[in-house]
GUBAKE-184291 format. One record per residue (C-alpha): residue in three letters; x, y, z. Coordinates in steps of 0.5 Angstrom, whole numbers, plus 2048, in hexadecimal, padded with zeros to 3 digits. Layout:
! residues N
ALAXYZ;...
! end
This chain:
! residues 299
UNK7A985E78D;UNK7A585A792;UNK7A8859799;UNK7A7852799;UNK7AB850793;UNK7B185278F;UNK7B3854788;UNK7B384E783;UNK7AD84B787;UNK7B184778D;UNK7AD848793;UNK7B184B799;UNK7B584879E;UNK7B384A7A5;UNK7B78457AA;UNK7B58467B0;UNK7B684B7B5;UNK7BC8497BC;UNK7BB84B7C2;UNK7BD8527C4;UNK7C184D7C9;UNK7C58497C4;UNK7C88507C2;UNK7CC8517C8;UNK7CF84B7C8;UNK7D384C7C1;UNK7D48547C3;UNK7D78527CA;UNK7DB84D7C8;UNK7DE8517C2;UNK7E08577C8;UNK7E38527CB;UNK7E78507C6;UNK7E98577C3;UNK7EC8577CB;UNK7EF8527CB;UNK7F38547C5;UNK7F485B7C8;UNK7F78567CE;UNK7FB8537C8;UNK7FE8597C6;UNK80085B7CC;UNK8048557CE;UNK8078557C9;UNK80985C7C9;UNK80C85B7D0;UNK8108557CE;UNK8138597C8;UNK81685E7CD;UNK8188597D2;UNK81D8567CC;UNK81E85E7CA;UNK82185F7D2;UNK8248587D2;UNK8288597CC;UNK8298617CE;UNK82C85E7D6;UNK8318587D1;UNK83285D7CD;UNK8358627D3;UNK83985C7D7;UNK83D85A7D1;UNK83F8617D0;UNK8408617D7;UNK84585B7D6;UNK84985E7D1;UNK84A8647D4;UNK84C8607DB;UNK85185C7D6;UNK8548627D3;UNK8548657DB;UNK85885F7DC;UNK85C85D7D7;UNK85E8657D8;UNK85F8647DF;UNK86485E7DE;UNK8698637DA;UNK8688687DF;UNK86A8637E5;UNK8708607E1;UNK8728677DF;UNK8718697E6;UNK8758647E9;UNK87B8647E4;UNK87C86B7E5;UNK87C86A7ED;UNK8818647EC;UNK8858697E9;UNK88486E7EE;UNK8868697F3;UNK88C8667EF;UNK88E86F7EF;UNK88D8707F6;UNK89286A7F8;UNK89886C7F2;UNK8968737F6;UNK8988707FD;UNK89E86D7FA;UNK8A18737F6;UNK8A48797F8;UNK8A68807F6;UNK8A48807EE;UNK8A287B7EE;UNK89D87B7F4;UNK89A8837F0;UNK89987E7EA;UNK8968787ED;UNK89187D7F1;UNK88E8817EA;UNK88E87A7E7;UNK8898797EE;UNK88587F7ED;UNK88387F7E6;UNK8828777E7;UNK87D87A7ED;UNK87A87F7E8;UNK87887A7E3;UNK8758757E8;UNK87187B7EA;UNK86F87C7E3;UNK86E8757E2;UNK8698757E8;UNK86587B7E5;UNK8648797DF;UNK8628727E1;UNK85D8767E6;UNK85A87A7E0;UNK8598747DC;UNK8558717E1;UNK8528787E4;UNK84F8787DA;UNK84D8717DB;UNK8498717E1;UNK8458787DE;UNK8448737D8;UNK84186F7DB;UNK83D8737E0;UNK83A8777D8;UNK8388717D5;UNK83586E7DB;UNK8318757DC;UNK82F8737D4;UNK82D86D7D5;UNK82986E7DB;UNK8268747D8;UNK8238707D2;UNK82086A7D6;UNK81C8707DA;UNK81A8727D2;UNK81886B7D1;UNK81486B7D8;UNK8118727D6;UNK81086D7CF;UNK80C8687D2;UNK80886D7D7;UNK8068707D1;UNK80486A7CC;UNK8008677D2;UNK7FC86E7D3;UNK7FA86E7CC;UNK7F88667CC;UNK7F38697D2;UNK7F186F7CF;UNK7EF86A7C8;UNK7EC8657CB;UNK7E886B7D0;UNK7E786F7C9;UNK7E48697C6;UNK7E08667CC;UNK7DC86D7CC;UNK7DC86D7C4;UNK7D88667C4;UNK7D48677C9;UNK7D286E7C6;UNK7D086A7BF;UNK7C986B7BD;UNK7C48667BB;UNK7BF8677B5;UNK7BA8627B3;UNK7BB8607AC;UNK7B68617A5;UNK7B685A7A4;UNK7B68567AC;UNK7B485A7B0;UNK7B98597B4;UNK7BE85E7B7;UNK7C485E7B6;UNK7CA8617B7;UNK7CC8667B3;UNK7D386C7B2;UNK7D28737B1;UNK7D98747B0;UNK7E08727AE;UNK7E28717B5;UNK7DB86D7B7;UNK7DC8697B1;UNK7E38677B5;UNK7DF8647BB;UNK7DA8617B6;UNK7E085D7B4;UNK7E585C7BB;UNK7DE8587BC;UNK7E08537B6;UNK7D98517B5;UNK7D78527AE;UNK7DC8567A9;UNK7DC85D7A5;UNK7DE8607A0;UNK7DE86779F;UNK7DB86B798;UNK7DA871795;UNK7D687078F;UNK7D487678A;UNK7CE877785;UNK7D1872780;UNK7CE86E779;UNK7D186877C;UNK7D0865783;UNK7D6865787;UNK7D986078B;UNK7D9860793;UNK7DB858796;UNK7D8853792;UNK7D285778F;UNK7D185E78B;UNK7CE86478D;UNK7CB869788;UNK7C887078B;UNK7C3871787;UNK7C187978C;UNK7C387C791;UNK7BF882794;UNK7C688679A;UNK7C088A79C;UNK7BA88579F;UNK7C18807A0;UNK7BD87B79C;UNK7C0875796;UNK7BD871792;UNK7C186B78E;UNK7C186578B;UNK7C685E78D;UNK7C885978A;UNK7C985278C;UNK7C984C78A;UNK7C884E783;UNK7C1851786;UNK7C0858787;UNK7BC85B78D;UNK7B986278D;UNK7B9866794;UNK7B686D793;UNK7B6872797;UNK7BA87079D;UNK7BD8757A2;UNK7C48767A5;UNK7C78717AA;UNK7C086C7A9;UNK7C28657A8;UNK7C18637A1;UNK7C085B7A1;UNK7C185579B;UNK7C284E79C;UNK7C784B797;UNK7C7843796;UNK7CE843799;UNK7CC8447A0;UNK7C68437A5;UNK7C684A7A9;UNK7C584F7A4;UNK7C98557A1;UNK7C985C7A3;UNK7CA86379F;UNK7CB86A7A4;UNK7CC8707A1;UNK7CF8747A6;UNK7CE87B7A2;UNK7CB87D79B;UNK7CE882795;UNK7CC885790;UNK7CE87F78B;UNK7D187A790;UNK7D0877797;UNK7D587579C;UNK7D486E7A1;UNK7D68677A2;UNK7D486079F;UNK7D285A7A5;UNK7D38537A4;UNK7D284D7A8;UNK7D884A7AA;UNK7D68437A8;UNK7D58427A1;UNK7D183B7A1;UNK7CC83C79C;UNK7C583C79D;UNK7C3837799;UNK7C983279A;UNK7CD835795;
! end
């Protein structure tokens, strides 16, 4: 088949090559979009935690409200007990100064038990109060503990934001360009899953991932079908038919990580096939397609 034509007998379409200078702009401005959404990301992590340490904080004063009410509540019993026990002792004391003889010894053991009970009121108020403070105190520690957990959180999902967007500047400003078999224009092109991935953080055409076998019937792969028709692992090379638009286009004898180009009736730009690595009976790559699917002929 002539270069110049295409099975069926269409004439090919060859729509004028951009300038090398309208690539930056669509790729410079897809960088500062994925940055932004990094960006994104991040503030809205940090809110998620400000909420989590805001709730955590509520969470520890209404704790420590109840447990200052109880102290309190507590503390009240512990007063009046401590004050009728005194009355009491006031009131023994008196009847000690009045009595005499058996009466007097019985007024005084009367006073010195009431004396004991006092002292043990006291201690008891004491203790309770000594627990509440330690509760406190332990549930203050934990608190504080895991608003430094959250702080340690939020130092880590801002390391990882960095590093991902570190990772992902270096990843884009390593992808190769390759001309293409059809334009001639060189394109931009993933040797591997993870530049694939910042092919697509750029958000400038859209790709689909296949692994197709040496099958009778061609296989689906996007909007078009793909039949692998040889594969030689050793020299890396493929051959294969495509069909789109109910047409089929040959492409014979083609190497790895080479882009394969095809216009379609759905869109202007054309479409690209790279097969990134080649087996026995299968090939392993990724399909690109144009954002925009307006039709090149108004359809």
């Amino acid at each position: 088949m002539s270069e110049g034509s295409k099975p069926g007998g269409y004439p090919a379409y060859a729509p004028p090559a951009p300038s090398g200078s309208g690539l930056k702009i669509p790729i410079l401005f897809g960088i500062v979009i994925a940055l932004i959404a990094a960006n994104v990301y991040l503030f809205i992590q940090l809110n998620n935690t400000r909420a989590d340490m805001d709730k955590m904080r509520d969470t520890l004063s209404d704790q420590i409200l109840k447990v200052r009410e109880g102290e309190s509540i507590s503390a009240q019993t512990s007063r009046r007990t401590i004050e009728s026990l005194r009355d009491q002792l006031e009131a023994q004391r008196r009847q000690l100064s009045m009595a005499t003889g058996q009466a007097r010894d019985e007024a005084a053991r009367r006073v010195a038990e009431t004396e004991k009970r006092l002292q043990a009121a006291q201690a008891a108020q004491a203790k309770i109060f000594e627990s509440k403070v330690n509760d406190v105190k332990q549930e203050t520690d934990t608190a504080n503990t895991k608003i430094a957990e959250v702080g340690t959180e939020v130092t880590g999902v801002k390391t990882d934001v960095e590093s991902t967007k570190s990772e992902l500047e270096k990843t884009i400003a390593d992808l190769k360009r390759v001309n293409g078999d059809l334009t001639g224009q060189a394109s931009l092109i993933a040797t591997n899953g993870k530049e694939l991935d910042a092919l697509k953080s750029l958000g400038e055409r859209n790709y689909f991932e296949f692994t197709v076998g040496k099958t009778k019937a061609p296989q689906k792969v996007g909007d078009i079908l793909i039949q692998l028709k040889k594969a030689d692992p050793k020299h890396h090379r493929f051959s294969i038919d495509i069909v789109a638009d109910d047409k089929t286009q040959e492409r014979r004898d083609k190497t790895i990580n080479e882009p394969v180009q095809f216009y379609t009736s759905h869109a202007h730009q054309p479409y690209e096939i790279v097969v990134n690595d080649v087996k026995k009976n299968e090939i392993v790559g990724y399909l690109s397609t144009p954002k925009v699917q307006n039709g090149r002929n108004g359809g």
